[in-house]
C-alpha positions in Angstrom: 134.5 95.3 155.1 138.2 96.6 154.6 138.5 99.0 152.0 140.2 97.2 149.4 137.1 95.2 149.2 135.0 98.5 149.2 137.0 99.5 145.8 136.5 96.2 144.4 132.9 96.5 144.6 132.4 100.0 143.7 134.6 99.5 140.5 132.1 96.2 139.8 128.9 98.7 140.6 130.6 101.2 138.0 131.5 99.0 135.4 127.9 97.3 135.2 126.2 100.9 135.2 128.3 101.9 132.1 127.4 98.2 130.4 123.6 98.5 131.0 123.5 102.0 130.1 125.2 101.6 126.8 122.8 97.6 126.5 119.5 99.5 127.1 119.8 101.8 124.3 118.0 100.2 121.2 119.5 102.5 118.5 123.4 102.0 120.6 123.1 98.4 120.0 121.8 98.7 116.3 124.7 101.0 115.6 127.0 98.1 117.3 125.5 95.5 115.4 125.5 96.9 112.1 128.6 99.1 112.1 131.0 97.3 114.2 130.1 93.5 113.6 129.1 93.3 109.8 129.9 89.4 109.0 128.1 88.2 112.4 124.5 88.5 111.4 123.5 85.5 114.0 122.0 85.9 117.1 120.9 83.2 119.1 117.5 82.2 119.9 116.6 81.4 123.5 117.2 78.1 123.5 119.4 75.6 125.7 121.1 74.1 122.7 122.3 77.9 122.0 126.2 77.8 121.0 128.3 78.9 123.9 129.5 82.8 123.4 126.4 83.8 121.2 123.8 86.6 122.4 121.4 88.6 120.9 121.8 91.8 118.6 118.8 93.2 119.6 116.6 94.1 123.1 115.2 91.6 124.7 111.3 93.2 125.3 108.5 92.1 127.4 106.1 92.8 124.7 107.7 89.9 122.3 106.9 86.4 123.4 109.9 84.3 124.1 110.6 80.8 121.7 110.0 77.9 123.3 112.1 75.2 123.9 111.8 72.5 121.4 113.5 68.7 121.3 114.1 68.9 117.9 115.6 72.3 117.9 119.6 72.4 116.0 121.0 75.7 115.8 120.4 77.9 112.7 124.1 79.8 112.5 124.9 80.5 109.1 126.9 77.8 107.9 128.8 78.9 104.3 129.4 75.4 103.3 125.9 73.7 103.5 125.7 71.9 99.8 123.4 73.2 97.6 120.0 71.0 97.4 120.6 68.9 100.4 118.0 68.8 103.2 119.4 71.5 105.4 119.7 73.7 102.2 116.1 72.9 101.3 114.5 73.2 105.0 116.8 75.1 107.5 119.5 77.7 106.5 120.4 77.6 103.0 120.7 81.2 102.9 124.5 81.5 102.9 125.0 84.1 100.2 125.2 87.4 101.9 124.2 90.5 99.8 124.7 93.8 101.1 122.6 96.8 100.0 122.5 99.6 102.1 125.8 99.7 103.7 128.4 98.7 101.5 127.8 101.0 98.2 125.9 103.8 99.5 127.3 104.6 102.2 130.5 104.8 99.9 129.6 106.5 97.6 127.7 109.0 100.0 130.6 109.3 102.7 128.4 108.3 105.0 130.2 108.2 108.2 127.2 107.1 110.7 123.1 107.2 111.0 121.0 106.7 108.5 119.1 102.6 108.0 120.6 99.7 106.8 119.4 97.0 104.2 120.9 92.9 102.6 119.8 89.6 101.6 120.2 85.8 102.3 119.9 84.3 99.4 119.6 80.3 98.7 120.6 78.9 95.5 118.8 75.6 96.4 115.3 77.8 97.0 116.1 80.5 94.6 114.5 82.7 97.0 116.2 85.2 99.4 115.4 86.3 103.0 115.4 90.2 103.2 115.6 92.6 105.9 116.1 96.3 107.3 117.0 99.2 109.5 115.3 102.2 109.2 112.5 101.3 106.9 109.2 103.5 106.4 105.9 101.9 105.2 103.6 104.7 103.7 100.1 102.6 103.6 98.7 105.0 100.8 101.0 103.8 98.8 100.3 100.2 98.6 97.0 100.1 96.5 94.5 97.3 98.2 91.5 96.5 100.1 91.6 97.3 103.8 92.1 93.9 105.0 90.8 92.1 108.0 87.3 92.6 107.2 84.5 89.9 108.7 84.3 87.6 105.6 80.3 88.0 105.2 81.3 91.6 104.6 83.2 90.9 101.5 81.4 88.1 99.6 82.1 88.5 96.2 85.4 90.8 95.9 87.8 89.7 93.7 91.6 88.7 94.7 93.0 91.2 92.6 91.7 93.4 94.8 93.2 91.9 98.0 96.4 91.3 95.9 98.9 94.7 96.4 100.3 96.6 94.2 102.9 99.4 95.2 103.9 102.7 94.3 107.7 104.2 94.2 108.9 104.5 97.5 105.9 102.5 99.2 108.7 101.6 101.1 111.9 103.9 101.8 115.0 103.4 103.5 117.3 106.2 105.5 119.8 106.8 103.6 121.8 108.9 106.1 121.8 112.9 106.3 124.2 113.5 103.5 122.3 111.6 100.8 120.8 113.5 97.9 118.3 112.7 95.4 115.9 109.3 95.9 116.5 106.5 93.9 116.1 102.8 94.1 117.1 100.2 96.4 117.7 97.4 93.9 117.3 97.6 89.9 115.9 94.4 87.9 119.4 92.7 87.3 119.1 92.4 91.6 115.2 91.2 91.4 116.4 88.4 88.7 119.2 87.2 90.3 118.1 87.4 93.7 114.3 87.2 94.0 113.1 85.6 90.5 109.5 85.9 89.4 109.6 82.2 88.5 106.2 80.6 87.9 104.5 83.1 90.4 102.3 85.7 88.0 102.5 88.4 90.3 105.2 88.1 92.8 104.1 90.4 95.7 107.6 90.4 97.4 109.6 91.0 94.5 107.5 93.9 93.9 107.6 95.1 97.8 111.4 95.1 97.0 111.4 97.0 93.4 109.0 99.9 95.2 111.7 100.7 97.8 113.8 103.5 97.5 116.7 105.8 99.1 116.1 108.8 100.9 118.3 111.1 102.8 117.6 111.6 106.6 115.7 114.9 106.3 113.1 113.5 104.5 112.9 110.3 106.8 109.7 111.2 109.0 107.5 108.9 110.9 104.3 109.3 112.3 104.6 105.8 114.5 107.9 103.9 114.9 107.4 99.9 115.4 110.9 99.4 117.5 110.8 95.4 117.4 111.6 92.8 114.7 108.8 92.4 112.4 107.8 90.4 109.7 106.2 91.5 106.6 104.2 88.8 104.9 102.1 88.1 101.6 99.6 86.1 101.5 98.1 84.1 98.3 96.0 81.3 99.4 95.0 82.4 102.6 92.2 80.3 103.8 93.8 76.6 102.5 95.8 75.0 105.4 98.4 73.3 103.2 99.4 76.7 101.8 98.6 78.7 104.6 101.5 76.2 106.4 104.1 77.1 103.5 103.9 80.9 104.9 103.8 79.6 108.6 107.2 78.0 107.8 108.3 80.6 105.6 108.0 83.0 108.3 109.6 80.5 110.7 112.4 80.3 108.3 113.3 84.1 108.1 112.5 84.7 111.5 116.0 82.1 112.5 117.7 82.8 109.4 117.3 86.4 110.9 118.6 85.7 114.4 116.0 87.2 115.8 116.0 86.5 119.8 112.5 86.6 120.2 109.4 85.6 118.0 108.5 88.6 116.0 106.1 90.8 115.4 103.5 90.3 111.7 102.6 93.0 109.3 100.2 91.4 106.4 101.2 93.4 103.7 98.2 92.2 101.6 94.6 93.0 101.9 92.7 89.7 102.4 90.0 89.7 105.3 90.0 87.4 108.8 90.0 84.1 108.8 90.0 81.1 111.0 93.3 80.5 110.1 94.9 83.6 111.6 94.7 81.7 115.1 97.3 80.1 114.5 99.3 83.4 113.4 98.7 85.2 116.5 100.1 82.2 118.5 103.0 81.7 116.4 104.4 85.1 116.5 104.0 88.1 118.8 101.2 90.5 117.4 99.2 90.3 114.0 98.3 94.1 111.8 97.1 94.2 108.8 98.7 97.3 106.5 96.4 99.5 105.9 95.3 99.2 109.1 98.1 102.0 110.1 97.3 105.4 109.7 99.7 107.3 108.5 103.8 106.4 107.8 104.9 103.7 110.0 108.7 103.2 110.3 110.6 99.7 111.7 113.9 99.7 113.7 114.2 96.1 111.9 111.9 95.0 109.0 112.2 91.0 107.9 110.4 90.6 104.2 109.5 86.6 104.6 109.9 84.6 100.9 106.4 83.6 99.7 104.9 79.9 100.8 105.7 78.8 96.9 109.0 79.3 97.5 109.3 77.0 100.5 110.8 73.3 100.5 106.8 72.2 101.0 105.6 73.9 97.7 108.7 73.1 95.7 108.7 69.2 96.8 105.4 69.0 94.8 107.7 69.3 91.1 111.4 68.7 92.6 112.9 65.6 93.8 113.9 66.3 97.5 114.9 63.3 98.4 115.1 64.4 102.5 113.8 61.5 105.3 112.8 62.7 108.9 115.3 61.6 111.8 115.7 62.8 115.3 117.8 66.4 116.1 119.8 64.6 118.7 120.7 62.1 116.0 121.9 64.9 113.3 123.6 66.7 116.2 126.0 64.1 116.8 126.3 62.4 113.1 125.0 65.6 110.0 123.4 63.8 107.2 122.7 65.8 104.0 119.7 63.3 103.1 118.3 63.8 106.9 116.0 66.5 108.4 114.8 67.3 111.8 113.1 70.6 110.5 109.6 70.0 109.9 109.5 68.0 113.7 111.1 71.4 114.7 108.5 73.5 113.2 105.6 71.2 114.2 106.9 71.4 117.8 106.8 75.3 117.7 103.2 74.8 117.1 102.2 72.7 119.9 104.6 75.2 121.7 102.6 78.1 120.7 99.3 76.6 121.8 100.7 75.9 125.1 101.3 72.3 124.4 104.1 70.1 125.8 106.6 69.0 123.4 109.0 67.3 126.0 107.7 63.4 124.7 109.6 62.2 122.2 107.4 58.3 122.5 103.9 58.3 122.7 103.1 55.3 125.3 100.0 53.7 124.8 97.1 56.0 127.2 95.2 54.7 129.6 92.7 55.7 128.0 93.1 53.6 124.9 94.8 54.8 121.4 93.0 57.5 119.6 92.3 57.3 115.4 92.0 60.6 114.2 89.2 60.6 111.0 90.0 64.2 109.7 86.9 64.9 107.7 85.7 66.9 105.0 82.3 69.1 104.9 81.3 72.6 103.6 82.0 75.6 104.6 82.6 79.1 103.0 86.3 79.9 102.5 86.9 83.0 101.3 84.9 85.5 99.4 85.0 84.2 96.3 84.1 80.6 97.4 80.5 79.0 97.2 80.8 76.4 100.5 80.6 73.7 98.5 83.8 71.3 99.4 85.0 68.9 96.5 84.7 65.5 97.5 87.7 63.4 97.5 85.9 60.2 99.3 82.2 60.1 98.2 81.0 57.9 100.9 82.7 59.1 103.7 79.8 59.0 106.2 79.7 55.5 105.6 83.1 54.8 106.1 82.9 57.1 109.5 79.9 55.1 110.5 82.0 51.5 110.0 85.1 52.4 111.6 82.8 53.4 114.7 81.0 50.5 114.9 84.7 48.2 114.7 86.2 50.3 117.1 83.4 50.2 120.1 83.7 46.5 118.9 87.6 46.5 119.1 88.8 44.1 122.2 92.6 44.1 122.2 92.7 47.2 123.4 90.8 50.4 123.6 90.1 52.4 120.7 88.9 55.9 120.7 87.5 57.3 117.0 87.8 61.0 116.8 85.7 62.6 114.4 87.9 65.8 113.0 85.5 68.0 111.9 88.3 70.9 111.3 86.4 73.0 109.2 84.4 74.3 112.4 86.7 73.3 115.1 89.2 76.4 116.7 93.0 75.9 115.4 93.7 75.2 118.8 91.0 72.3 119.3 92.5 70.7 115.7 96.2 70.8 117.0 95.0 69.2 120.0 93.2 66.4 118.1 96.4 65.8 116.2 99.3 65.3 119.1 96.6 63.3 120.8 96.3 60.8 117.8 98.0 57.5 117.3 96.9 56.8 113.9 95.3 60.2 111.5 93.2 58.9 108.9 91.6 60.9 105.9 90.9 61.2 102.6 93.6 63.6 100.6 92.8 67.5 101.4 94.4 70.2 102.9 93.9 69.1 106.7 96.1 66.7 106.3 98.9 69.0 106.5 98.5 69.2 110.1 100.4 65.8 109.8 103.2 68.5 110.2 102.5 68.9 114.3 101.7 65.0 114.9 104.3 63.3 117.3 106.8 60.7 116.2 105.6 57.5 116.1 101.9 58.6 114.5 100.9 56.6 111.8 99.3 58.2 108.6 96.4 56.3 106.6 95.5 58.3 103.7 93.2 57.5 101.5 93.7 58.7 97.9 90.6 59.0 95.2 92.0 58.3 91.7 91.2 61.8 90.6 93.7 63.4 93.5 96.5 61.2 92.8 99.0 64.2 94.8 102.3 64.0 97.2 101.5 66.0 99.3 101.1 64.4 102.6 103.7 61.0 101.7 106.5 63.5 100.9 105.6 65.0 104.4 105.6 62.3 106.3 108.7 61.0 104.8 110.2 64.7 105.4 109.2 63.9 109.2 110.3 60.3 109.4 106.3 59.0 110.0 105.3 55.5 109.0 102.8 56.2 106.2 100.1 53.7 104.5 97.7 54.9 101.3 94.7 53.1 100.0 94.7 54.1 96.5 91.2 54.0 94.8 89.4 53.6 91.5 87.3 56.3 91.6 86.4 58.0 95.4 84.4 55.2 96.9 85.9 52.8 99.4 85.0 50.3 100.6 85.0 50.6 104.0 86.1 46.4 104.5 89.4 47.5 103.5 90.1 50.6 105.3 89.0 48.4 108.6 91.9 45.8 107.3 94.4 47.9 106.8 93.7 49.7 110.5 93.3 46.0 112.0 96.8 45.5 110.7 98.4 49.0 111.6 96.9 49.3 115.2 98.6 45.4 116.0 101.9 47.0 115.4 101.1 49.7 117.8 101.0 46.5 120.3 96.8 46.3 120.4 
């Protein structure tokens, strides 16, 4: 090797040194980020479908799970000029109104010249919610007044919401304000909360209140007794142990998690005091670790903090009493021609759940098995919720054995092709086992109730049967198939019997066009 070459390569060995020196160090590249590159908030998930020239803010660490790939995946780069109320605004990123808290004013008016956290909203005037989030925040768990949270359920029969529900003290959560701040005083004022985070029809708005508790405090007061150096969401919970509103905070989270940038799926704090249930499964698979609160001892400070809107403020809630006129197409399809009335969100989001439970998500067609097409009956029966529920179920389809027992006896009797009834007993199946049952399924059947909502994770060309009792007369589950772009049939009845001739007709006629 000639010695020209030998310089080339030692200059190469020295310049990578410095570069990985200066890219390893967590607090270097948050002072990069947030000092240097203040209208660049994006970073760029690890995708394929990635923008050329993007990369992350923060670490990459072997503790947070990767995201997976996903077809239906479109980038989630703030774009200023997405109109207000159309589909992207409504389920992607409508959060184009950047408000900055922390740096801008204080720092002015402190002559701040470095350290010290940082704090700003995405706010979306089609949502009327705003995605949060923060440098240098401190949780102080005695100051958030609730129950312990994560409790087995038959330990806590009978305790009331309110007491699950939190409540926070000034400066539950703080802020560093940098060394030369003085006296504490509040992050945001009430003008901020109803501009920015309104209480709407929500009685007791647990994030809005999170926000109002947080205050300023200079550096020298900033002590932490644990530090929590990856992204993490912190999440309220209302209606924990229902599915349909348990998947409004799954997406929520989702939401803030790309609106974010974050590179890898994030880490959950519950910030509310409700004990385990089933449905955290799916929790722990979406994201990359699960705490409750008041499960820290002591202070507990983040490096970044991501306060996730609440489920009633998502697209799924708010389609119940607006008109979001949004159909389902495929990402590819949007990629090449945008379409304000078109969505591939949900498909995303139901993707990342398969994903998480480590199934594939590569198929865009579902071929007909070899095994024969599987109906999907997604049932109803008792069970105890929560600790204020009795394990009685309403029934929305009073002779729903009966119509099990009939669809059973057609399909054995079925000779075009083979049909294979599934009996979705969700209540006692594991998340995993139900999200299974529902990518396998060609046709989902079931009378209107929250398990429906895994309609969200059902491939493409699954066909919906729902079957509606006169006294639940709801949305719900046509809005989201229409929101995923799947062929949807109701059988609207009287009362909540049905005869079971006519739900056999109707699948007769909708397993034909599957070519049986």
């Amino acid at each position: 090797m000639n010695r020209k070459k030998l310089k080339i390569l030692l200059s190469l060995f020295a310049f990578n040194s410095i570069y990985l020196y200066f890219f390893s160090s967590s607090d270097h590249h948050l002072f990069i980020h947030h000092k240097l590159l203040p209208g660049n908030h994006k970073a760029s998930p690890a995708n394929p479908k990635t923008p050329p020239g993007k990369h992350p803010h923060f670490p990459i660490t072997p503790r947070a799970k990767p995201w997976p790939i996903l077809p239906s995946y479109l980038p989630w780069s703030l774009n200023p000029t997405v109109a207000l109320r159309s589909c992207e605004g409504y389920f992607g990123n409508g959060f184009t109104r950047r408000i900055g808290l922390r740096r801008s004013s204080v720092e002015r008016e402190s002559g701040i010249s470095g350290g010290g956290g940082w704090f700003r909203c995405w706010h979306s005037g089609t949502l009327q919610s705003s995605v949060c989030e923060g440098g240098r925040v401190r949780m102080t768990p005695e100051r958030i007044q609730m129950s312990i949270g994560g409790e087995r359920l038959e330990n806590v029969i009978g305790r009331k919401e309110e007491e699950e529900l939190p409540e926070f003290e000034a400066g539950a959560f703080e802020v560093d304000a940098g060394e030369r701040f003085g006296d504490q005083r509040k992050l945001v004022d009430e003008e901020f909360l109803n501009r920015f985070v309104p209480q709407g029809a929500i009685s007791r708005h647990t994030m809005r209140g999170l926000l109002d508790s947080i205050r300023l405090v200079g550096s020298s007061e900033f002590k932490c007794d644990q530090w929590i150096e990856e992204p993490t969401l912190l999440v309220t919970r209302f209606e924990y142990a229902n599915l349909f509103h348990t998947f409004t905070d799954w997406y929520s989270a989702y939401v803030a998690s790309r609106v974010t940038g974050l590179p890898n799926r994030p880490h959950l704090v519950f910030i509310d005091g409700h004990c385990r249930a089933p449905l955290e499964e799916t929790w722990k698979a979406l994201f990359s670790s699960l705490k409750y609160a008041k499960n820290f001892s002591g202070s507990v400070c983040f490096r970044h903090a991501v306060l996730v809107p609440l489920g009633y403020e998502t697209a799924l809630f708010k389609g119940l009493s607006e008109n979001i006129n949004c159909h389902g197409a495929f990402a590819h399809d949007l990629w090449q021609n945008p379409d304000d009335l078109k969505t591939a969100r949900l498909s995303e989001f139901g993707e990342m759940i398969r994903a998480a439970f480590g199934f594939p998500v590569g198929r865009h067609r579902v071929l007909k098995p070899a095994s024969g097409h599987n109906i999907l009956f997604v049932r109803r029966e008792d069970y105890v919720a929560h600790p204020r529920h009795g394990g009685k179920v309403e029934s929305r389809l009073s002779n729903e054995q009966e119509v099990f027992d009939s669809l059973k006896n057609w399909a054995s009797n079925y000779l075009e092709c083979k049909i294979n009834l599934v009996d979705g007993l969700f209540a006692h199946m594991p998340m995993k086992e139900q999200v299974r049952a529902i990518q396998d399924a060609s046709v989902i059947i079931g009378a209107h109730g929250a398990g429906l909502t895994h309609i969200i994770s059902a491939r493409p060309k699954t066909v919906i049967l729902e079957i509606i009792s006169s006294l639940y007369r709801r949305p719900h589950f046509a809005l989201i198939s229409q929101w995923k772009g799947l062929e949807y049939h109701a059988i609207n009845l009287d009362g909540s019997y049905a005869d079971p001739r006519v739900v056999i007709d109707q699948l007769n006629s909708i397993v034909k066009s599957l070519g049986c």
